[in-house]
DRENRO-155787 format. One line per 10 residues: their letters; for each residue x, y, z negated of N, C-alpha, C. Coordinates in steps of 0.05 Angstrom, whole numbers. Each point is the difference from the previous one (the first is absolute). Layout:
<nodes>
A	X/Y/Z/X/Y/Z/X/Y/Z; ...
</nodes>
This chain:
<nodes>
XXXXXXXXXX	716/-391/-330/8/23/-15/17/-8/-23; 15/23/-8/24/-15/-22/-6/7/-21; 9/-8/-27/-15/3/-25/6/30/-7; 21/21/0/-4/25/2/-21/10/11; -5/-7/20/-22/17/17/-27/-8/-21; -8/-22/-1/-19/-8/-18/1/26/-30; 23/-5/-9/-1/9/-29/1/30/7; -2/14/25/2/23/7/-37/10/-4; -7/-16/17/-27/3/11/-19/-4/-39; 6/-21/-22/-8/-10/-11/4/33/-15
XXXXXXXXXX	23/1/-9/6/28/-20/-17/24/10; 4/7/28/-25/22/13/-25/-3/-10; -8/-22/-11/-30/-9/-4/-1/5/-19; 16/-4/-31/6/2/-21/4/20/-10; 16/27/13/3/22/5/-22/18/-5; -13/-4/22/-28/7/3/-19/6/-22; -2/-33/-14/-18/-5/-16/12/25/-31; 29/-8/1/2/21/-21/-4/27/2; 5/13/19/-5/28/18/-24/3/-12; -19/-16/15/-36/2/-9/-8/3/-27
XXXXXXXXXX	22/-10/-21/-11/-7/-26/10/24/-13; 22/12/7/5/26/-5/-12/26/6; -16/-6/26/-16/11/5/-23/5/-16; -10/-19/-3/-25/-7/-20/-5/20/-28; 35/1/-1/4/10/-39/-13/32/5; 14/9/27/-1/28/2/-28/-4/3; -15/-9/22/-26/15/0/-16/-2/-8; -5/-27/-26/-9/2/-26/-2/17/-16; 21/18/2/10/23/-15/-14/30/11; -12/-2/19/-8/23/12/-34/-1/1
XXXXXXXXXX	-7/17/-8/-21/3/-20/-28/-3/31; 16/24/18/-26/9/18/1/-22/29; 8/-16/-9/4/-28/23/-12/-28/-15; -34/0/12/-24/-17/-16/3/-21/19; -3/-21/-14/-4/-30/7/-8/7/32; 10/-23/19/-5/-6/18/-28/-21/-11; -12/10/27/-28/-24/-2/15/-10/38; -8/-20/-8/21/-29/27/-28/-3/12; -27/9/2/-21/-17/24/3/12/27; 2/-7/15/-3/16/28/17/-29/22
XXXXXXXXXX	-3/18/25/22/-13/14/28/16/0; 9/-13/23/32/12/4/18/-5/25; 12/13/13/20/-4/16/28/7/1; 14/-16/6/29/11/-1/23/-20/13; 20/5/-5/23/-22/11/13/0/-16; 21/-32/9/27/-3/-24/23/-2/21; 23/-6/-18/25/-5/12/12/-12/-20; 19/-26/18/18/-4/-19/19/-31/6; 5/-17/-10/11/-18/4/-11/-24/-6; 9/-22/23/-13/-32/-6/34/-14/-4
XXXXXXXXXX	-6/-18/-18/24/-19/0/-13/-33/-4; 11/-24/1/5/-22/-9/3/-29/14; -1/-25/-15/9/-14/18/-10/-15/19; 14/-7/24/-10/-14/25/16/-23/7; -24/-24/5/17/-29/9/-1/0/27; 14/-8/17/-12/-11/30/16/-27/3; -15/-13/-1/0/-43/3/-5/0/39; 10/-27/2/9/-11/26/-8/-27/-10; -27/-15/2/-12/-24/-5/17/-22/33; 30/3/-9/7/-19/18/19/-20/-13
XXXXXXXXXX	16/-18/9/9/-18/-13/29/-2/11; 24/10/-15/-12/7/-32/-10/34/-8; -11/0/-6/-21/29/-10/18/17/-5; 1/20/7/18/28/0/-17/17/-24; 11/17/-14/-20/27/-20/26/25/0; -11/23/9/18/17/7/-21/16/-24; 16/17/-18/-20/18/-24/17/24/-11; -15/27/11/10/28/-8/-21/17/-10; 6/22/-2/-15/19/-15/-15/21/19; -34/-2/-9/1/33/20/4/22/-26
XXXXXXXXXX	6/12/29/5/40/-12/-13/14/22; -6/21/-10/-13/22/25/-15/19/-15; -7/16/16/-25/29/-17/-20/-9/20; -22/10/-22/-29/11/14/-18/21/5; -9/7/3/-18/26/3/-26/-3/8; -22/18/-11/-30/-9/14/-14/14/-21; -35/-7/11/-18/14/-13/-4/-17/-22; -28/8/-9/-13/-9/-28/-33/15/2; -19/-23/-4/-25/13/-4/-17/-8/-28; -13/5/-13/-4/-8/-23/-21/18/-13
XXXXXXXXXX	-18/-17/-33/-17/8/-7/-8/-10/-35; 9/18/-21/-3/-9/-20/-30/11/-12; -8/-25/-20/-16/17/-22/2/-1/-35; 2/16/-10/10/-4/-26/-25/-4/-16; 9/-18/-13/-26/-11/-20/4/14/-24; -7/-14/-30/-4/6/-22/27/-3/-12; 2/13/-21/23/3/-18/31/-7/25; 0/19/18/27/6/26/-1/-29/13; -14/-18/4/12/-17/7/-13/15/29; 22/-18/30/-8/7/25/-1/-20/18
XXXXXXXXXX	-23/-1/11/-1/-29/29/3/14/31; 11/-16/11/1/16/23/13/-19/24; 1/13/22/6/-34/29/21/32/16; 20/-20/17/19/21/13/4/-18/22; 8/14/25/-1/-12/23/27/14/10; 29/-12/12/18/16/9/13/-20/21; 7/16/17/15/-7/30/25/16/5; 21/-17/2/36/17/3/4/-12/23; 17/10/8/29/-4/25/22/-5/-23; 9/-25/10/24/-7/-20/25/-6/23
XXXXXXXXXX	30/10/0/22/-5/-3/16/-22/-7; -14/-31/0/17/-11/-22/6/-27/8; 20/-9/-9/14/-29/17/17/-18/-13; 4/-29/2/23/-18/-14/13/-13/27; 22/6/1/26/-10/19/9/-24/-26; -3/-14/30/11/-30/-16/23/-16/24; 15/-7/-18/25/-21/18/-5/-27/10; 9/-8/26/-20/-27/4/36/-17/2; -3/-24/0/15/-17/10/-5/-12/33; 9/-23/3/10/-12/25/-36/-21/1
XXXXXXXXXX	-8/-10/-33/-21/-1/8/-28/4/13; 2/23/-17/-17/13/15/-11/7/26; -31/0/4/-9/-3/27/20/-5/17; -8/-38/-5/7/-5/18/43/-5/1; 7/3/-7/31/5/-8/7/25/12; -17/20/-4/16/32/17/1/12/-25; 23/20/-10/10/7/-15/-4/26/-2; -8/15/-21/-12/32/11/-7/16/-29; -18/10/3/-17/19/-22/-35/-4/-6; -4/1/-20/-25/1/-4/-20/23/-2
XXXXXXXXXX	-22/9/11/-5/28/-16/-31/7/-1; -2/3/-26/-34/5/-5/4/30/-11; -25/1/18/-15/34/-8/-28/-8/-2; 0/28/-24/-27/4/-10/-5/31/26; -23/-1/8/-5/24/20/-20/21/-16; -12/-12/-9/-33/18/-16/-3/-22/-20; -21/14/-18/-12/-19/-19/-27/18/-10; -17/-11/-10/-13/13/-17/-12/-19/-36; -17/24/-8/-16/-11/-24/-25/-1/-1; -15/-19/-12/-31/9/-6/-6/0/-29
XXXXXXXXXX	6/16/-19/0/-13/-29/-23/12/-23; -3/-21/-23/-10/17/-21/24/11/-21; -16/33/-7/5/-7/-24/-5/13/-17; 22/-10/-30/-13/6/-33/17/19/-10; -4/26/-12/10/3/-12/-5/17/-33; 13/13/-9/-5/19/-26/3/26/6; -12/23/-2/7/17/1/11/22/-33; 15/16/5/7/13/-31/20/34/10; -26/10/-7/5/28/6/3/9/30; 21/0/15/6/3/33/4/-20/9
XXXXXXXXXX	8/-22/-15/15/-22/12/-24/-27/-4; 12/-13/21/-15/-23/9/12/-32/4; -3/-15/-18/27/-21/-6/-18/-25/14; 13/-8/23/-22/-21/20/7/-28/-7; -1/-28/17/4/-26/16/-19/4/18; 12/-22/16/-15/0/23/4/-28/21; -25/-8/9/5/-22/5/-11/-5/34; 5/-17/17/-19/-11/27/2/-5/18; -1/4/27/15/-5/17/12/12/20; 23/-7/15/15/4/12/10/-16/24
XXXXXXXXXX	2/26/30/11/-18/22/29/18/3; 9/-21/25/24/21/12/2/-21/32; 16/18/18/1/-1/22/30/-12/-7; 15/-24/8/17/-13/0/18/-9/29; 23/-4/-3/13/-5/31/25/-11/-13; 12/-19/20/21/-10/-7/12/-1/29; 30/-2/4/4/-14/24/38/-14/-7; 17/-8/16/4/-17/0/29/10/15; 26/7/-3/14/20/13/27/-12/5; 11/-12/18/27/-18/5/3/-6/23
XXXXXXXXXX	13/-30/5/5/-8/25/-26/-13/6; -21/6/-12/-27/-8/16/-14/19/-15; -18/16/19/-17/27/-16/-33/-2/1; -6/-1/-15/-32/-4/-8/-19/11/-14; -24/3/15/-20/22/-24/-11/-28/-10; 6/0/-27/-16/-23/-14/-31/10/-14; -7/16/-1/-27/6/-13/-6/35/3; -24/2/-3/-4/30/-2/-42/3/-6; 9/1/-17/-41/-15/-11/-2/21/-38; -17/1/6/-16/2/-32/8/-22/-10
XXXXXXXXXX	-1/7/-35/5/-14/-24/-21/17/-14; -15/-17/-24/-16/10/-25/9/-23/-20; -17/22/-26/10/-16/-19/-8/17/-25; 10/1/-20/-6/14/-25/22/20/-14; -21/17/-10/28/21/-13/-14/5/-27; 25/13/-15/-15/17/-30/30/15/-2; -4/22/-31/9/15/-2/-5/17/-20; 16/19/-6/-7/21/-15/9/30/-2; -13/17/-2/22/26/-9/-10/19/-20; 3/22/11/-6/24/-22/-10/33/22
XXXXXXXXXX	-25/17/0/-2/16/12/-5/28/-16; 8/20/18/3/25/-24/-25/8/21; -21/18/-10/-10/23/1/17/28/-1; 8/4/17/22/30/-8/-13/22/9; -14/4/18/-15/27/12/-26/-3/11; -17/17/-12/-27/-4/2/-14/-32/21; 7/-1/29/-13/-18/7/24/-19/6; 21/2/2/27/-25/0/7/-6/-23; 9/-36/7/13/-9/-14/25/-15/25; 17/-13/-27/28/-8/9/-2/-21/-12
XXXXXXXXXX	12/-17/10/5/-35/-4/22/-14/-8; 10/-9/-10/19/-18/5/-12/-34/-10; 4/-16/15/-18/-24/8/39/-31/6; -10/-21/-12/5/-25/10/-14/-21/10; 4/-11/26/-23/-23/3/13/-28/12; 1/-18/-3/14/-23/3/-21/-13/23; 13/-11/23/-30/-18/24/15/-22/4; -17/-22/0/10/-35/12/-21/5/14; 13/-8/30/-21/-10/20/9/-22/13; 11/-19/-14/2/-28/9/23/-7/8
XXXXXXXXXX	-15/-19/23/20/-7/20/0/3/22; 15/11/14/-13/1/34/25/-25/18; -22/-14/17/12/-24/11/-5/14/39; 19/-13/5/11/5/32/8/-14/17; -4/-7/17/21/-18/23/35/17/14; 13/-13/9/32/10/6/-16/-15/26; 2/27/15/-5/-9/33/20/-20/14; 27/7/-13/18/-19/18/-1/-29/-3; -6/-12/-20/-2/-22/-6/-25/-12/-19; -18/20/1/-32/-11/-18/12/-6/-15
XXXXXXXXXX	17/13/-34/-4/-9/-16/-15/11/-23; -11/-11/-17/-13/20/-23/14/11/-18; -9/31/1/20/18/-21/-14/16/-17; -6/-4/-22/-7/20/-15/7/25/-11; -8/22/-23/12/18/-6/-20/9/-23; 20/8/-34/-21/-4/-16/-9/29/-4; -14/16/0/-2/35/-4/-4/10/-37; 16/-2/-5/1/12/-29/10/32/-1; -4/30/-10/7/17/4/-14/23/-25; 15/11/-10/2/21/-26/2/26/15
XXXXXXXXXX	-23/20/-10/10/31/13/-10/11/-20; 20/23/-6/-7/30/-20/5/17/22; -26/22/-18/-8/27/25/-10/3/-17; 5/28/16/-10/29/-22/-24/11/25; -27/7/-18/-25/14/18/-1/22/-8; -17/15/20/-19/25/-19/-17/4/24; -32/5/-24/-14/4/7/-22/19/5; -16/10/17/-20/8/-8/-26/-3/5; -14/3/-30/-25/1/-16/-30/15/18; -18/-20/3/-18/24/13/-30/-13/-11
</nodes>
């Protein structure tokens, strides 16, 4: 992905957060709209975008590293369950599963697998979260982090004068994050959320010639939720 697209996706997030805080002024201001109380569960979905960067290495000699960006959207649910303690603070665990859109095209040389000359290409297919978290609450709004784990369904293959599915497996690993949620109507709220996931490395064989290839999964997504409270 190219650094516009990045600073596109980054400003939407930023956007957001100011939107919300303007939000905040007004409905502070409105007399017959009383504190959200945050205990209960919740369901709902988000949408929105993943970006960042991806290596794919060729452990041959001499070692090839082809390295681009993913981009893509996601979409999916969200299940979850806060309880608010003393003086607004809130604990709470969230569980979410997307369909993701998203991929890094990379350029290979003559080295590569093998000396065949082609394209590289990883996709993310799904992912999910299992997380805690912390946050403050103040008036409607609900100011989080969030931290735990995270998988995703991964695939790569291998696209030239020699064509190959190089991998297609689960990855886990760790995520955190943070955002901001409004209370706006009696039992919904609205989200806007960042969460950053490393899930390693994922290592593979190149069928044509058994060699070892890895691929490192680093990946950034902002999405916007909304939920509802029950």
């Amino acid at each position: 992905m190219n650094k516009s697209w990045k600073r596109v996706a980054r400003r939407t997030f930023f956007a957001a957060l100011a939107f919300t805080h303007a939000s905040a002024s007004v409905a502070w201001a409105v007399d017959d709209m009383a504190s959200a109380g945050w205990t209960g569960g919740y369901v709902g979905g988000v949408i929105g975008a993943s970006f960042g960067d991806n290596r794919f290495d060729e452990r041959s000699v001499p070692a090839f590293s082809a390295a681009d960006n993913w981009e893509g959207v996601i979409a999916g649910v969200t299940l979850g369950y806060n309880y608010q303690l003393q003086h607004s603070f809130v604990v709470g665990i969230e569980g979410d599963f997307s369909f993701a859109d998203v991929e890094a095209v990379s350029n290979t040389n003559g080295i590569f697998v093998c000396g065949a000359p082609g394209i590289c290409i990883s996709e993310l297919d799904n992912f999910g979260t299992i997380r805690g978290r912390l946050g403050f609450a103040h008036g409607q709004f609900l100011f989080f982090g969030t931290a735990g784990y995270a998988f995703a369904k991964y695939a790569a293959r291998f696209e030239g004068t020699v064509n190959a599915a190089l991998a297609d497996e689960y990855a886990d690993g760790f995520v955190w994050g943070g955002g901001i949620e409004w209370a706006f109507f009696q039992n919904w709220t609205a989200k806007v959320e960042y969460l950053r996931a490393d899930l390693g490395r994922v290592e593979f064989n190149t069928p044509s010639c058994n060699l070892r290839c890895y691929s490192d999964l680093e990946y950034e997504t902002v999405r916007l939720g909304i939920n509802y409270r029950f």
